[in-house]
C-alpha positions in Angstrom: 45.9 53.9 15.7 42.5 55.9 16.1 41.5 54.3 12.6 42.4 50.8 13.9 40.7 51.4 17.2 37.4 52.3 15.2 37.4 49.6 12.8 37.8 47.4 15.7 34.6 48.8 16.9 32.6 48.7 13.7 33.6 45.0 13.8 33.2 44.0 17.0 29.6 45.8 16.9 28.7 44.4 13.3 29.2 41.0 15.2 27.2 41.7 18.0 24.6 42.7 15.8 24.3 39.6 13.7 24.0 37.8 16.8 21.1 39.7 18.3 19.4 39.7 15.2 20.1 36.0 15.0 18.7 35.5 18.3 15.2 38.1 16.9 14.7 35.3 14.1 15.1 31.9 16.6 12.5 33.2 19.0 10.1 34.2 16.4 10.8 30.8 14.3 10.4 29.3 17.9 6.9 31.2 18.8 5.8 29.5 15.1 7.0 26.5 15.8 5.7 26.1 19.7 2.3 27.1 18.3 3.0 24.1 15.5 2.9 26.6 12.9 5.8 24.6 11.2 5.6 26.1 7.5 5.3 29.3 9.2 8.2 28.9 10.9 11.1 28.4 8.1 11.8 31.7 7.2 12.5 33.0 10.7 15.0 29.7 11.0 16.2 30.2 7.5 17.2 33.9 8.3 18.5 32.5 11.9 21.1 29.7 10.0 22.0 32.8 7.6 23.1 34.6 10.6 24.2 31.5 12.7 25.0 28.4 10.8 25.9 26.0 13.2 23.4 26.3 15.6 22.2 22.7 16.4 18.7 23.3 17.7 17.7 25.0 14.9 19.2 23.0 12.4 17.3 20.2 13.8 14.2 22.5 14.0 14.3 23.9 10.8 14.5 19.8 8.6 11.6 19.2 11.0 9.5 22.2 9.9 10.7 20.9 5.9 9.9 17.2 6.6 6.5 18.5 7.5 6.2 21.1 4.7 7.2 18.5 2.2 10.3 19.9 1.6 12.1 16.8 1.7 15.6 18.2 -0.3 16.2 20.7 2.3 15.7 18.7 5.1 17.9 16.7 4.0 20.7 19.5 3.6 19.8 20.7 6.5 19.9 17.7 8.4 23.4 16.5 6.7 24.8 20.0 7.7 23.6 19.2 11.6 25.1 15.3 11.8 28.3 16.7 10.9 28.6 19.1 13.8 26.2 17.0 16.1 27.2 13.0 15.4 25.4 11.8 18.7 21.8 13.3 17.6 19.7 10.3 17.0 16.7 12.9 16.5 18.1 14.0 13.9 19.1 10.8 11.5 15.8 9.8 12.5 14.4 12.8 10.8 17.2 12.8 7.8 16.1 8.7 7.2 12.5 9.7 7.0 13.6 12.7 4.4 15.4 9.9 2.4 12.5 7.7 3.3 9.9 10.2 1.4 12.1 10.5 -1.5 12.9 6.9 -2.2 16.2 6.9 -1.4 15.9 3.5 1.0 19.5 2.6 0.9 20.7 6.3 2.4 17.5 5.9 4.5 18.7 2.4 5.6 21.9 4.1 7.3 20.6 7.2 8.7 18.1 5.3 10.7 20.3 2.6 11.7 22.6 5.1 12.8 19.6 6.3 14.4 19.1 3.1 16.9 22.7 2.4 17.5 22.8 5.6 19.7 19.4 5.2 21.3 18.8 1.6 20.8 14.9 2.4 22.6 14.3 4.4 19.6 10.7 3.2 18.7 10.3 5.7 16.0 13.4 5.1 14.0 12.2 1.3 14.1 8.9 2.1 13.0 10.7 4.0 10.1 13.0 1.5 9.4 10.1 -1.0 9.0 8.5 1.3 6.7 11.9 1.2 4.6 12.3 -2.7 4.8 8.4 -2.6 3.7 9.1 -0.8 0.2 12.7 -3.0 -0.6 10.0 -6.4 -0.1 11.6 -7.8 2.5 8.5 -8.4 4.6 10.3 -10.1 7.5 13.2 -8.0 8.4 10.3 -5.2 8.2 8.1 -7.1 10.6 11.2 -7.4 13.0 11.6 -3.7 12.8 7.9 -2.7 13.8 8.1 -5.5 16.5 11.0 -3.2 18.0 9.0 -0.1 17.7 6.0 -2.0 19.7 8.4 -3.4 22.1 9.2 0.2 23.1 6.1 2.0 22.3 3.2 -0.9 22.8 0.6 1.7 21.7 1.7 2.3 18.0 -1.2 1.2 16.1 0.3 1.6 12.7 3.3 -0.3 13.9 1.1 -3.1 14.9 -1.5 -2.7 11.9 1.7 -2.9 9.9 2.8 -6.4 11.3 -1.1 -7.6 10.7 -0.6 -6.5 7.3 2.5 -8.0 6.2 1.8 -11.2 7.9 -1.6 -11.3 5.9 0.7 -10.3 2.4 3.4 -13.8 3.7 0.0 -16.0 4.0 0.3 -15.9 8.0 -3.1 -15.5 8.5 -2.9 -16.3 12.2 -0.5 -14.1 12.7 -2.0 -11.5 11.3 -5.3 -12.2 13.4 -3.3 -11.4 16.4 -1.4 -8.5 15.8 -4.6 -6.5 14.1 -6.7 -7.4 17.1 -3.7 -5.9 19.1 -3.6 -2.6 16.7 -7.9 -2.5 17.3 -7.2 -2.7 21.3 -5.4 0.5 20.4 -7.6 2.2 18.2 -10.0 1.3 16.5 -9.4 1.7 12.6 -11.6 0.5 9.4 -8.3 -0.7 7.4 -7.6 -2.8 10.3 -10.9 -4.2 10.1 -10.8 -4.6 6.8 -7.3 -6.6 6.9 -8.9 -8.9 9.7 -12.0 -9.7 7.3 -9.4 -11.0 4.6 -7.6 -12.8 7.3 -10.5 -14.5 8.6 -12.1 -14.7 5.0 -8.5 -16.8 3.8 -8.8 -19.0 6.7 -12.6 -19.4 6.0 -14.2 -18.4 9.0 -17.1 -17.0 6.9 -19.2 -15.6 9.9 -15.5 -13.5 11.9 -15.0 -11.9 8.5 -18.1 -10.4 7.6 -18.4 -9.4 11.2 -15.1 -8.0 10.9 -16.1 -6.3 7.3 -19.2 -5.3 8.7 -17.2 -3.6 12.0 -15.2 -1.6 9.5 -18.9 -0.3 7.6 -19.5 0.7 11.1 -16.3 3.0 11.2 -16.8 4.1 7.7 -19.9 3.4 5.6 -18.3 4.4 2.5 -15.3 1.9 2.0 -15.5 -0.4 -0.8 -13.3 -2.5 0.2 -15.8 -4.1 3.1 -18.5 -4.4 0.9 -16.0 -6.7 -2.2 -14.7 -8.6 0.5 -17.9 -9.4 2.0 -18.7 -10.2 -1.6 -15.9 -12.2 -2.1 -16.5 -14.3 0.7 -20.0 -15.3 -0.3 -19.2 -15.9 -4.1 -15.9 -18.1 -3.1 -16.3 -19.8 0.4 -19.4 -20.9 0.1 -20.6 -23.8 -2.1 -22.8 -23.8 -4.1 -21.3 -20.0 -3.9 -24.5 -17.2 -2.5 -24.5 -15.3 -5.5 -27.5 -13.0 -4.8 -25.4 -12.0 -1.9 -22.5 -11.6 -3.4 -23.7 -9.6 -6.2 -25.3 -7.1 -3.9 -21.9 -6.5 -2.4 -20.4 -6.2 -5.3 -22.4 -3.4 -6.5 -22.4 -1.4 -2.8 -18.2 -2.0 -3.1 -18.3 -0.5 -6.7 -20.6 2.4 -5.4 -18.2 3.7 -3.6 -15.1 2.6 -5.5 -15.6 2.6 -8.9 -12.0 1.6 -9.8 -12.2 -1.4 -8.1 -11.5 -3.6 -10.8 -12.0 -6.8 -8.7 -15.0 -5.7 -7.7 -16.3 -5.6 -11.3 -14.9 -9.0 -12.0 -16.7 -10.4 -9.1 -20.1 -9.1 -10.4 -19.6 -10.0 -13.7 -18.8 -13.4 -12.6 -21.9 -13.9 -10.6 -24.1 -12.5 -14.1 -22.2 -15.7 -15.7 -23.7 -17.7 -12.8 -27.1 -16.1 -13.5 -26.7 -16.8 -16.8 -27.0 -13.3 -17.8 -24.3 -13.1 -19.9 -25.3 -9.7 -21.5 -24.7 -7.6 -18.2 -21.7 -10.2 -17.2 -19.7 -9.1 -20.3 -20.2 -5.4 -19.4 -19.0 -5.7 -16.0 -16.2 -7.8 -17.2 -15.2 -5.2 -19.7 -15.2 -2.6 -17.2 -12.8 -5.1 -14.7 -10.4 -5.1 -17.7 -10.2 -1.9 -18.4 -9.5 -0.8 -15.2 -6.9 -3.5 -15.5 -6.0 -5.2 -18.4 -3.6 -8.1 -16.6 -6.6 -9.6 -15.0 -6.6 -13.0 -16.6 -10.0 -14.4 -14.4 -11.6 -11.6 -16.3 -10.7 -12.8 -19.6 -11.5 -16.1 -18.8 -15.3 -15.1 -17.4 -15.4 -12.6 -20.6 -14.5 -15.0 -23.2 -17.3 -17.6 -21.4 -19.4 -14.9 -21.8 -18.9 -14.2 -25.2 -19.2 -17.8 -26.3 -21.9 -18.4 -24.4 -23.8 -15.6 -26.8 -22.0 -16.9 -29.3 -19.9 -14.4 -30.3 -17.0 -16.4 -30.8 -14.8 -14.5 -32.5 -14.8 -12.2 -29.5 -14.3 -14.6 -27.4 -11.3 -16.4 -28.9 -9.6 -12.8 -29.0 -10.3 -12.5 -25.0 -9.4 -15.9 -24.6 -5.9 -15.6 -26.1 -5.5 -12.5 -24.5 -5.9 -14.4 -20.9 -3.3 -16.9 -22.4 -0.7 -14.1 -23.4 -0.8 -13.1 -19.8 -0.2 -16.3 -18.2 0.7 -18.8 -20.4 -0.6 -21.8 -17.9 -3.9 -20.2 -17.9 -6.2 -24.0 -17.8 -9.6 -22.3 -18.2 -8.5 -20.0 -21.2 -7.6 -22.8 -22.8 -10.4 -25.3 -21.8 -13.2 -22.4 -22.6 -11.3 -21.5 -26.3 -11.5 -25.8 -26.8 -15.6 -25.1 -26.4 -15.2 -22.0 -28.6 -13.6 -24.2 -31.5 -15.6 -27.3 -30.9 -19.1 -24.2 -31.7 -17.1 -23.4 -34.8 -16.6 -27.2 -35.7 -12.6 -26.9 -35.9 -11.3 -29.8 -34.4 -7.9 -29.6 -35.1 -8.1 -26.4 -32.9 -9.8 -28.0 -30.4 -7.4 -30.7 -30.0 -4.5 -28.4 -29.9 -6.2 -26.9 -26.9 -6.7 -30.5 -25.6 -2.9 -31.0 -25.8 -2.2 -27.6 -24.6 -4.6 -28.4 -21.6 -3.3 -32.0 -20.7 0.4 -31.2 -18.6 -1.3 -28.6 -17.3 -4.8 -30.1 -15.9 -5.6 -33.5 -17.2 -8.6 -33.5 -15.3 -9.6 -30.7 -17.4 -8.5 -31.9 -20.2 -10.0 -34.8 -20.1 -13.3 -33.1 -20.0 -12.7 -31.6 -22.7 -11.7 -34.2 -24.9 -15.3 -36.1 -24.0 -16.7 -32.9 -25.9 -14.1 -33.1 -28.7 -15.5 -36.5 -29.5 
């Protein structure tokens, strides 16, 4: 009796002492985590759940402090091991969808954060993540419902509202986009979102709102290349005759500060072609195509370039090049037609004639008047 009395003891005070020393590691994990000092936190909640494993708040505490840490595989666990003791914690399947969110997995994303708003349908985060998810599967409208949801219950989420400017701009809703940026700037201020209402403004053509708007976003960060090609842009293609001495000085400030801008080099090498410097226009154009080599305008102001300096077996190799990427390329064609008609093969020329014709009579019929 005396040796079941003391192992009753041992027991009973072995418990108590994995509960006080369960209790030590939750408020030190909490003293880390109050003081945002998130990666610091995890082993004091690790040691905690060791001690305690179904301990909801720090469950929830601990795939916060991995979500933040990067630790996306055992926030996950951790948050999978909380919803099934804690079904009703919208907090937490908004956390586990972002997890899944961060490691691709957008299907298992999908439900957590659906799951998510069907208990707190005022969730504006879990929309905002479930736009973000809608965003990567292409499905640019159901993700512009999703960040209208977060907006309409958290009106001052600028990346929600950027977000809407930008996918309307990416479905050729330039309008649209116009208005929802503006609201996102009203918000706070941002050189992206500048930079997505100078393309707005620069596809509708209002030339002077989108280098203003390009211009705003230099303001906000001199470096960005992106202002400085789409200023460029809209000087070499909205204006005609196109201001290429503008242009090209745009072009060279974006490539400044983004030298893998590949359009960026295409732009300037088009504007040597218009100069008719075609020695500098094929470097630049090189440089577009290496940076990327499915970039068909290059290859078609390349193998102009070439042929203009007649070097036309270069140019016949850039041309077909062009062609092999898209097959209804009409300048590749019309500009390899010149290339033959320097080398005096007709019948070549005339196959790029017939080539040319379903595809751009117009063009073709140019070309034919050099044929002859």
């Amino acid at each position: 009796m005396k040796l079941l009395s003391l192992i009753l003891t041992i027991c009973i005070a072995t418990s108590l002492s994995a509960q006080i020393n369960a209790s030590d590691w939750v408020v030190k994990g909490n003293t880390a985590y109050n003081e945002k000092k998130y990666t610091a936190a995890i082993p004091y909640y690790e040691k905690a759940i060791a001690l305690d494993a179904e301990n909801k708040d720090v469950l929830y505490k601990l795939g916060w402090c991995y979500n933040d840490a990067n630790k996306f595989e055992a926030a996950i666990k951790t948050l999978n091991n909380l919803v099934k003791i804690d079904v009703n914690n919208h907090l937490a399947y908004q956390e586990l969808g972002y997890a899944y969110k961060k490691t691709l997995q957008y299907a298992e994303a999908q439900k957590a954060l659906e799951k998510a708003v069907a208990i707190k349908p005022n969730y504006a985060l879990a929309y905002k993540q479930l736009g973000d998810v809608y965003e990567q599967l292409k499905q640019p409208e159901t993700a512009i419902t999703n960040y209208k949801k977060c907006v309409e219950y958290n009106p001052k989420n600028d990346i929600a509202l950027y977000k809407i400017g930008y996918l309307y701009n990416g479905t050729q809703k330039y309008e649209d986009a116009i208005y929802w940026l503006n609201k996102s700037n009203d918000v706070k201020k941002d050189y992206t979102t500048y930079n997505e209402l100078g393309f707005a403004f620069y596809k509708l053509k209002r030339n002077d709102d989108a280098i203003n708007a390009y211009n705003q976003a230099i303001n906000l960060k001199y470096d960005n290349g992106t202002s400085y090609k789409g200023i460029g842009d809209v000087y070499r293609r909205n204006f005609s005759p196109a201001k290429v001495d503008e242009a090209l000085e745009n072009y060279k400030k974006a490539i400044e500060y983004n030298p893998n801008s590949s359009g960026s080099y295409y732009g300037l090498g088009w504007c040597y072609n218009e100069k008719n410097n075609y020695s500098e226009a094929v470097y630049y154009l090189k440089k577009a195509l290496a940076l990327d080599n499915t970039l068909v305008a290059a290859y078609t102001e390349l193998g102009y370039a070439e042929y203009m300096t007649s070097k036309n077996d270069d140019a016949l190799k850039t041309l077909k090049t062009g062609i092999s990427y898209d097959n209804k390329s009409t300048l590749c064609r019309y500009y390899a037609g010149l290339v033959y008609i320097a080398m005096k093969d007709k019948t070549n020329a005339q196959k790029m004639y017939n080539e040319l014709l379903p595809l751009d009579a117009a063009l073709a019929e140019k070309l034919k008047k050099k044929i002859q």
